[in-house]
Residue, then its C-alpha position, 0 to 999 in steps of 0.5 A: x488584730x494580727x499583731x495582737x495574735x503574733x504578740x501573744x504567740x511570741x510571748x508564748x513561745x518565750x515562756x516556753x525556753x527558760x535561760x535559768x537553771x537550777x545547780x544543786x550542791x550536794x554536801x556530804x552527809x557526815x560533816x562536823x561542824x565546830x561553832x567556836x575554836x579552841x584559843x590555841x588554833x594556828x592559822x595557815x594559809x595553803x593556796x592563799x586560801x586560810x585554814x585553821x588548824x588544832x590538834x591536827x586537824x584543819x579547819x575552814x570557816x563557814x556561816x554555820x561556824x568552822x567544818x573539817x576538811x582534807x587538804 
C-alpha cells in the first residue's frame, strides 16, 4: 500500500513540471500577400536563401503565396 502512495505521489509531482512550452511568433500586422507572380519575376539568391524579385520589390515564397520582405 505504501508503494501504491509513493506511486501516486510521484505521478503527481511529474504532472506538476511540465518540459513543453509554448513559442508564440508574433507576425507583423501589415503584411502583403501576393498569390501568383507576374511572368516577368528574376529569381536571386542572397545568402543561399531564393527570393523573387519584380518590379523592384523581393519577394519569399510561403504556404499562403509570395510576401514582401526587406533584405
Amino acid at each position: 500500500m505504501r508503494n501504491l502512495f509513493v506511486l501516486l505521489g510521484l505521478i503527481f509531482f511529474l504532472s506538476l513540471n511540465s518540459c513543453a512550452r509554448r513559442v508564440v511568433v508574433r507576425q507583423p500586422t501589415n503584411v502583403t500577400v501576393v498569390k501568383k507572380l507576374p511572368k516577368n519575376y528574376k529569381v536571386v539568391r542572397v545568402n543561399g536563401k531564393r527570393y523573387y524579385t519584380w518590379n523592384g520589390k523581393r519577394y519569399r515564397k510561403t504556404r499562403n503565396g509570395y510576401v514582401i520582405v526587406n533584405i
